[in-house]
Residue, then its C-alpha position, 0 to 999 in steps of 0.5 A: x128601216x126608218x128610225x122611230x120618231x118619239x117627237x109626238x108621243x108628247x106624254x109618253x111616260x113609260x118606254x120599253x125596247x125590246x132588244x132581240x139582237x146585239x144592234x142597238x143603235x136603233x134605241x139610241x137614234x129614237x131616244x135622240x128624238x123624244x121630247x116628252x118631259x114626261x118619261x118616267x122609265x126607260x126599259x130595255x128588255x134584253x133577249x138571252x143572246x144579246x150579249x154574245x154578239x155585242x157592238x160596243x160603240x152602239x152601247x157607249x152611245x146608249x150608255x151616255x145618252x141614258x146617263x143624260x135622261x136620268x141626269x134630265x128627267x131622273x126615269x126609272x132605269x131598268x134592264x129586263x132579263x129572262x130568268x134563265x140567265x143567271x143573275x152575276x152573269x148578266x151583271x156582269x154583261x151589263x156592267x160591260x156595255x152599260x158601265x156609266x149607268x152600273x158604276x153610277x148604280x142607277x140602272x135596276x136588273x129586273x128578272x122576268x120568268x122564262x116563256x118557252x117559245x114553240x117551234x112553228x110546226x113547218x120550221x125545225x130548229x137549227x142544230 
C-alpha cells in the first residue's frame, strides 16, 4: 500500500488514525508528510489488540515525531481506547511504547464505549 500523503490537505486540522493492528509505521511515514500548520489534534484510535503483538521501533518513531508536532504546533494529543480495556492497563501499555509523550504528560487517554461488532452470518469466528 502507498503511503498517505497529507501534503495537500493544507487546512487539515483534526487527524484521527485508526490502528487496528501492531504496525504503525504507516502513521509515521504519513505525519512525515503533512505540511498544514493548521493541526490541532493528533489522534491515534487504538483497536483492543494493538498492544499485544507491538513492533517497538515503529512506536519510537512515532513516539518522536509526535513529540516534535507538539513542540511545533502544540495539537491536542490523544489516544483513543475501548472501554473494555481497563484504564491502568492501557496507561500502562501506553507508557511503553509512547514513553516521551507520557513522561512529557502531553498525550491524553480517551475512553470510547464498546461497540460489539457481529460476525457476517457466512463467517464463524475463530476459536
Amino acid at each position: 500500500m502507498p503511503p498517505l500523503d497529507l501534503s495537500e490537505a493544507t487546512k487539515l486540522r483534526d487527524i484521527v488514525f485508526r490502528c487496528k493492528g501492531s504496525k504503525v509505521d504507516w502513521v509515521t511515514r504519513a505525519l512525515h508528510t503533512a505540511k498544514s500548520k493548521n493541526i490541532q489534534r493528533i489522534s491515534l484510535d487504538l483497536s483492543r489488540n494493538v498492544f499485544w503483538q507491538t513492533i517497538l521501533n515503529e512506536w519510537s518513531h512515532l513516539d518522536h515525531l509526535l513529540v516534535q508536532f507538539w513542540d511545533l504546533y502544540s495539537p491536542s494529543l490523544q489516544v483513543m481506547y475501548e472501554s473494555t480495556r481497563g484504564w491502568e492497563d492501557l496507561r500502562n501499555h501506553v507508557a511503553r511504547v509512547l514513553p516521551v509523550l507520557m513522561s512529557r504528560e502531553i498525550i491524553d487517554l480517551v475512553e470510547y464505549p464498546y461497540v460489539e461488532q457481529p460476525f457476517p452470518s457466512s463467517t464463524a469466528p475463530f476459536i
